[in-house]
N, C-alpha and C positions, 0 to 999 in steps of 0.2 A: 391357595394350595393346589397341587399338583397330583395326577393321577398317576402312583407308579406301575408300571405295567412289569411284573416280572416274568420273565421266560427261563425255565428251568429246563435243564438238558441233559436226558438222562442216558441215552439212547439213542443211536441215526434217526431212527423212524420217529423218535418223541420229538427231534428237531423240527422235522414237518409238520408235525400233527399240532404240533403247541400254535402255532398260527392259523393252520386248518382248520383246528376244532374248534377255535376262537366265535364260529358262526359256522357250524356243523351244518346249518340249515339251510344256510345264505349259497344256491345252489347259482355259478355263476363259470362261466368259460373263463377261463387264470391259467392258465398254463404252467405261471409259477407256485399254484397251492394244489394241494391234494384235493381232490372229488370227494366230495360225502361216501361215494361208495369204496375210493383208492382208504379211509381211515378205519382202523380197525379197533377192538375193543382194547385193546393194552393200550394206545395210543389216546384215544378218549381218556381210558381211566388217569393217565397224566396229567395231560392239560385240563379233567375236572377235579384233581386234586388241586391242583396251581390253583386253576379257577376260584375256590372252595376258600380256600387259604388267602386270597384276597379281598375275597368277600369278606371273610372275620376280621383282616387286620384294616379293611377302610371302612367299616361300621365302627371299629376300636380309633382308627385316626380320625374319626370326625365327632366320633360323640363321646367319646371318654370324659369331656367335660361334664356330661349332664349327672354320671356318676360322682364327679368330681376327683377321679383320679389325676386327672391333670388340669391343671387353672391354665390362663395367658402367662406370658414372660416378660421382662421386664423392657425387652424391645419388640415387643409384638403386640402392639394397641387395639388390636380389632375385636376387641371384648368376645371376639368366639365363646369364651367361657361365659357370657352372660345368657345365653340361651337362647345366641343368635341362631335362626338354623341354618347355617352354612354346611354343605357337604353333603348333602342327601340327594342328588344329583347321582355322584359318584357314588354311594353307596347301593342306589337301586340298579344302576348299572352293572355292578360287579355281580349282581344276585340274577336280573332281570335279562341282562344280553350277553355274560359271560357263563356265569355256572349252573344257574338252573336250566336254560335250554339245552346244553349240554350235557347233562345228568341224565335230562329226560330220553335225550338221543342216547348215553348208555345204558340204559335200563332196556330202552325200547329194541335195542339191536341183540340185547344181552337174553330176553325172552324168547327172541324169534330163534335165536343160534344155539337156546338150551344151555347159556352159562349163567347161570343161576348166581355162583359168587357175586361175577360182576357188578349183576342185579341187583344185592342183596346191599352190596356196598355203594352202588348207585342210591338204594334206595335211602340209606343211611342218613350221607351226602345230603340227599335234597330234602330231607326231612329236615335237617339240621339247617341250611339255608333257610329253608321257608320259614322255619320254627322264629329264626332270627329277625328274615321281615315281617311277619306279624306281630311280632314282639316290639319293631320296630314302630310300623302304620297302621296293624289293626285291620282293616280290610285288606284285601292284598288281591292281583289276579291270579288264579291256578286251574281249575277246575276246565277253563276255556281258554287257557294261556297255552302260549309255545304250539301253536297248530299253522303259524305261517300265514299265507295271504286267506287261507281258507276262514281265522277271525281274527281279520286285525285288530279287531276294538274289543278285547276279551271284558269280560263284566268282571266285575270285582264281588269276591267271595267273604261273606261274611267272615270274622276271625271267629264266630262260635262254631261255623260249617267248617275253618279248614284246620281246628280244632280237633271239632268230635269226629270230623269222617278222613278230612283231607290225611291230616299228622297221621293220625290212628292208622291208616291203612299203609302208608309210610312204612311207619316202625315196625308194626306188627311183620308185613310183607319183608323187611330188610332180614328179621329175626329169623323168618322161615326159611328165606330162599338161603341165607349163610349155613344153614343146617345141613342142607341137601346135600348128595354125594355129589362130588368131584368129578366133571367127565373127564373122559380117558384122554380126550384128544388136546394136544398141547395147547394149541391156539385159544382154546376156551378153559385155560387155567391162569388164574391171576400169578403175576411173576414179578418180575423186575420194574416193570413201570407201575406197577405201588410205591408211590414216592415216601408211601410212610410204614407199612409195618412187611415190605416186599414179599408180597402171597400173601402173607401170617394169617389165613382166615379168621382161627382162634382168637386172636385178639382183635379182629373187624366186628366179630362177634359182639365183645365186652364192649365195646364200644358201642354196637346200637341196644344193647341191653342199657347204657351209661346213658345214651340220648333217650330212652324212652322211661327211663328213671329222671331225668329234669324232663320231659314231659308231661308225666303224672304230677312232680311236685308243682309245677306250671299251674295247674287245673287244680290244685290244694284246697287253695277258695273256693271254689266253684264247688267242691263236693269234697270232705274232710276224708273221702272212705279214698280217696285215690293215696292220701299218705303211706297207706299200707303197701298199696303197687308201689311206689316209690323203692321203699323199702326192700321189697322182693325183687323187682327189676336190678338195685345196688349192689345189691348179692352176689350178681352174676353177671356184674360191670370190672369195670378197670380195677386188679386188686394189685398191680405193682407198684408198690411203694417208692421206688426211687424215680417214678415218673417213664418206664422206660416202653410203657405201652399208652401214654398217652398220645390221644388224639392230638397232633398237632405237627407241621411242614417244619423241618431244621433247612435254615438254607447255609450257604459256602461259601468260601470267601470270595468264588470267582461271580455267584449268584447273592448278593446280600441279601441280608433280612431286610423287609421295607421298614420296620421299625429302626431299623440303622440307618437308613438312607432318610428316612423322615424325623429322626430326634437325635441317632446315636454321634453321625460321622462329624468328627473332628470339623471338616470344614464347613460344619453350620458355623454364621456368625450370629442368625438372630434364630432363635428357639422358637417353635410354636408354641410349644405349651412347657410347664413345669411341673412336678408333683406337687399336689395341693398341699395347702395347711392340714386337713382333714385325713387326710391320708396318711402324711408324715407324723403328725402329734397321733397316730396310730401306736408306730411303731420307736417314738421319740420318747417317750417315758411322760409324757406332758399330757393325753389325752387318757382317752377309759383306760387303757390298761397300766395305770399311772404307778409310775417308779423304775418300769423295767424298760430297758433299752432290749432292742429287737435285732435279735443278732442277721436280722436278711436287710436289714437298713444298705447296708455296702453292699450288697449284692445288687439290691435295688438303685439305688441312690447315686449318684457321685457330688462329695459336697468342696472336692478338690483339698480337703487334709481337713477343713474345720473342725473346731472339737464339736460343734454340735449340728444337729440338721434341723432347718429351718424352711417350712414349705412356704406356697404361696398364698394367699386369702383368692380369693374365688370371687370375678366378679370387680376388680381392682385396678386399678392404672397403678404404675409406676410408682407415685404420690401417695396413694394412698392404703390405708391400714394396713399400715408396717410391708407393703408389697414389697419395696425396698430392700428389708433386710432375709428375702428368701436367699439360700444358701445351696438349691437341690438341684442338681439336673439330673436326667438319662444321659446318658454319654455312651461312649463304644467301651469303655470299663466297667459298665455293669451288662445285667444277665440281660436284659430285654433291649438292652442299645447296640450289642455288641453285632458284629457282621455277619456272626452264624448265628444269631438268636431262633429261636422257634416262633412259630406263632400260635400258640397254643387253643384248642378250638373245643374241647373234650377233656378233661384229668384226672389222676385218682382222686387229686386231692378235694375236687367237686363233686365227686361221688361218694365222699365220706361226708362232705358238709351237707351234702342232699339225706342221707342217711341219717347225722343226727340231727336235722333239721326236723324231720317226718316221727321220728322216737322221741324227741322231747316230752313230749307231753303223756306218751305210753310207756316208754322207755328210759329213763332216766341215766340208768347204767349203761345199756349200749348206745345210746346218744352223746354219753360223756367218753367213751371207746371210740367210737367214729369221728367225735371232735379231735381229742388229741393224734389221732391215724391222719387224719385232713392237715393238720399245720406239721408233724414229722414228715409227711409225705412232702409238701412244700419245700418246706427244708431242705430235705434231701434232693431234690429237685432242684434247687438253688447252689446247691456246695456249701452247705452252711455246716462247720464241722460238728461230729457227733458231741461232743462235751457240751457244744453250747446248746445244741437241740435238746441234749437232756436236761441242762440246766434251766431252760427258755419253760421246756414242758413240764417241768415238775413247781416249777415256782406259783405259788400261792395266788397269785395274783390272774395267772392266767386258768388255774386247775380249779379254783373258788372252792378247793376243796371237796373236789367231784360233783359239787353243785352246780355246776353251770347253768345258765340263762340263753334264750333263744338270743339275746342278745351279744354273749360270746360268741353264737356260734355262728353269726349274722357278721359283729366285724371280724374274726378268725376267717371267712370265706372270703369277704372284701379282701384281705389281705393277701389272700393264696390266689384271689382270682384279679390279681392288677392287670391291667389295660387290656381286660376281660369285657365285652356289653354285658355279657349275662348278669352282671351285676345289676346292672339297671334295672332289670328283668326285675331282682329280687326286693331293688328301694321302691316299685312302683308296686310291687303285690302288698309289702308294710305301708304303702303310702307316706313315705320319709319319714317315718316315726322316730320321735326325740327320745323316746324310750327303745327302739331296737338302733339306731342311730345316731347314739346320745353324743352330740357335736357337731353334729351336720346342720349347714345354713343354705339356705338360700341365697346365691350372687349378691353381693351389695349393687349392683348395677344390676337388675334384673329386667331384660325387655317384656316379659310377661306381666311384669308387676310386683310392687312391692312384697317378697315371700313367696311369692305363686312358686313351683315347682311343675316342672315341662312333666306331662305325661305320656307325650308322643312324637313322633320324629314326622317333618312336614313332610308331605308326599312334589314331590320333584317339579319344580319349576317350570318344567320341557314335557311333563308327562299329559297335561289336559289337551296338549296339540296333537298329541299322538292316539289318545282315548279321550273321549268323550265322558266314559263312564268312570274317570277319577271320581271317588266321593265329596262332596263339599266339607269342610270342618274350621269349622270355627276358627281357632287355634290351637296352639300347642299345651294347652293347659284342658285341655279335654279328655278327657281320661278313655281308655279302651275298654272293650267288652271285658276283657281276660280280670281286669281291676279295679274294675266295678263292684 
């Protein structure tokens, strides 16, 4: 697989800076790039939006398998989908040399010059990265990362430290500094190079209220009283229902989505991945929510007219069980293949599944309100017409009769959050549980071993030459602090 690099251009100045800020730090005589000190804060906050936005969708093109949203294809044999670790290279890259040093240079420019937005949305930003690769490796470097020749060999921070103090002071600090008044002076107000909500403080806001709402529910395990912060933080998260303040990059037809360029565009001949059996018997009337057909199948899907949709099995050559007769792909005629797709990193509709994930168990009635708000917000999100959202939401099978199980609202979020990581996030806190996950398999080819399930993403090939202090681990079947 290939690394796509995308350059968005929003702006004269975002032209230069999207290369510049590439290695903000990487102070060097070029004559053809801007000076650390010629870049300024609107120019950073671009290229670490870009930045950001790469980072989610090559953590989502490398590991979507281990979710199982997408298997191998039927011309693509490299059992990726068995729980090979390919791609984690590229992924700590996009987090480790593009957007977290980056972040850190706006935050760190944005305190000294007294714009606080900036800051607040820097702070966001790398919370949400980091959040991603510890989620990812479990130890990670931060605490002594990004300081240049001064430590090259940064020590690796425990995931319980960048946790309780690192995250914490993240989100907390993003939520204050978003608060502050607005200075007067133009240059230090967020404007046009917000490639996502353009200024719109208020809803930068709901957004690190949204990430520190899947932070507490993160920590769930770890201490049950955080369900309640969950809860409280959701409140005062993403409440627009048609998706129109989510977290998330739309790109254009002259800039595509990497997810078009990587599954959508016509002139793929061989697919890397396909949507899983698991996924599809979701939403096929064949799997838990058996009998009803799922009116965001076409949205999602392209199965070229068949009357029915048929995923992949996970973990399967060509040959074997029933690989052969999958029928699904992503193409440029669905929502996530198409040219302008989004890469969606934050949503309402995770903020309602975070919300009745955390009431369940105290709140039954507003758990079964945030369930059905999470898959109408999806919907809507998708162009999936009102008649059939209503009809979709009110059928028995999915409402249980207001009764709902942590288990609806486990696959209901699977659903809304396709070729999402966070997912992963959530089958490794249940430990793939056949009762919140009821259909979910282990690869029939599994490199780990017969059933074993991957609990962690391998740390990079390239990286013990570069640090000393990489941790040693086992394998991939070693579970992290967070899920322990």
């Amino acid at each position: 697989m290939k690394i796509f690099n995308i350059k968005i251009i929003v702006v004269v100045l975002a032209v230069g800076l999207l290369g510049s800020c590439k290695k903000a730090l990487d102070i060097n005589d070029d004559p053809s790039r801007l000076s650390p000190e010629q870049a300024n804060l609107a120019g950073i906050l671009a290229s670490t939006i870009q930045f950001t936005s790469t980072s989610f969708f090559n953590a989502g093109q490398y590991g979507n398998y281990y979710p199982q949203y997408l298997a191998g294809s039927n011309s693509y044999e490299a059992n990726i989908d068995s729980y090979n670790p390919y791609g984690f290279d590229n992924i700590w890259e996009s987090a480790y040399r593009d957007a977290m040093p980056n972040l850190k240079e706006l935050i760190s420019r944005a305190e000294t010059q007294g714009a606080p937005q900036y800051s607040g949305i820097g702070k966001v930003m790398l919370a949400l990265n980091l959040m991603q690769s510890t989620d990812l490796w479990g130890d990670v470097p931060y605490s002594d990362a990004f300081k240049g020749p001064a430590v090259p060999s940064p020590k690796y921070d425990t995931q319980q430290d960048v946790y309780n103090t690192s995250l914490k002071a993240l989100l907390d600090g993003a939520i204050a500094d978003l608060g502050k008044p607005v200075p007067t002076t133009t240059s230090l107000k967020v404007g046009a190079t917000d490639l996502i909500f353009g200024g719109t403080i208020a809803k930068w806001t709901k957004v690190a209220y949204g990430a520190r709402a899947r932070y507490y529910l993160h920590l769930s395990k770890k201490d049950p009283a955080n369900l309640a912060k969950a809860v409280a933080d959701a409140g005062q998260a993403i409440d627009d229902q048609t998706g129109a303040i989510d977290l998330q990059l739309i790109y254009s037809t002259q800039t595509p989505s990497p997810w078009y360029t990587n599954l959508g565009q016509p002139a793929l001949t061989a697919k890397v991945g396909r949507p899983s059996y698991f996924m599809v018997n979701l939403m096929n009337g064949t799997g838990y929510f058996n009998g009803v057909i799922d009116p965001r199948m076409p949205k999602l899907f392209d199965n070229n007219g068949a009357p029915t949709y048929i995923g992949r099995p996970v973990g399967a050559l060509s040959t074997e069980q029933g690989a052969n007769l999958a029928n699904t792909d992503i193409t440029d005629k669905t929502f996530y293949g198409a040219r302008t797709s989004p890469v969606p990193i934050l949503t309402y509709a995770e903020v309602q599944f975070i919300k009745a994930e955390a009431l369940i168990s105290t709140d039954p009635a507003g758990a079964y309100t945030a369930y059905i708000n999470g898959i109408k917000g999806n919907m809507m999100k998708l162009g999936v017409a009102t008649g059939d959202i209503n009809a979709y939401t009110q059928n028995s099978v999915i409402t249980k009769n207001g009764n709902i199980t942590i288990t609806d609202i486990m696959l209901q979020k699977y659903i809304a959050l396709f070729l999402q990581m966070e997912t992963w996030t959530d089958m490794r806190r249940y430990q793939y549980s056949n009762t919140v996950y009821p259909g979910l398999k282990a690869p029939y080819k599994d490199l780990l071993g017969a059933g074993v399930y991957v609990q962690r993403g391998k740390y990079p090939d390239n990286e013990p030459g570069r640090n000393p202090n990489v941790p040693q681990v086992a394998n991939q079947a070693v579970k992290l602090w967070l899920f322990n």
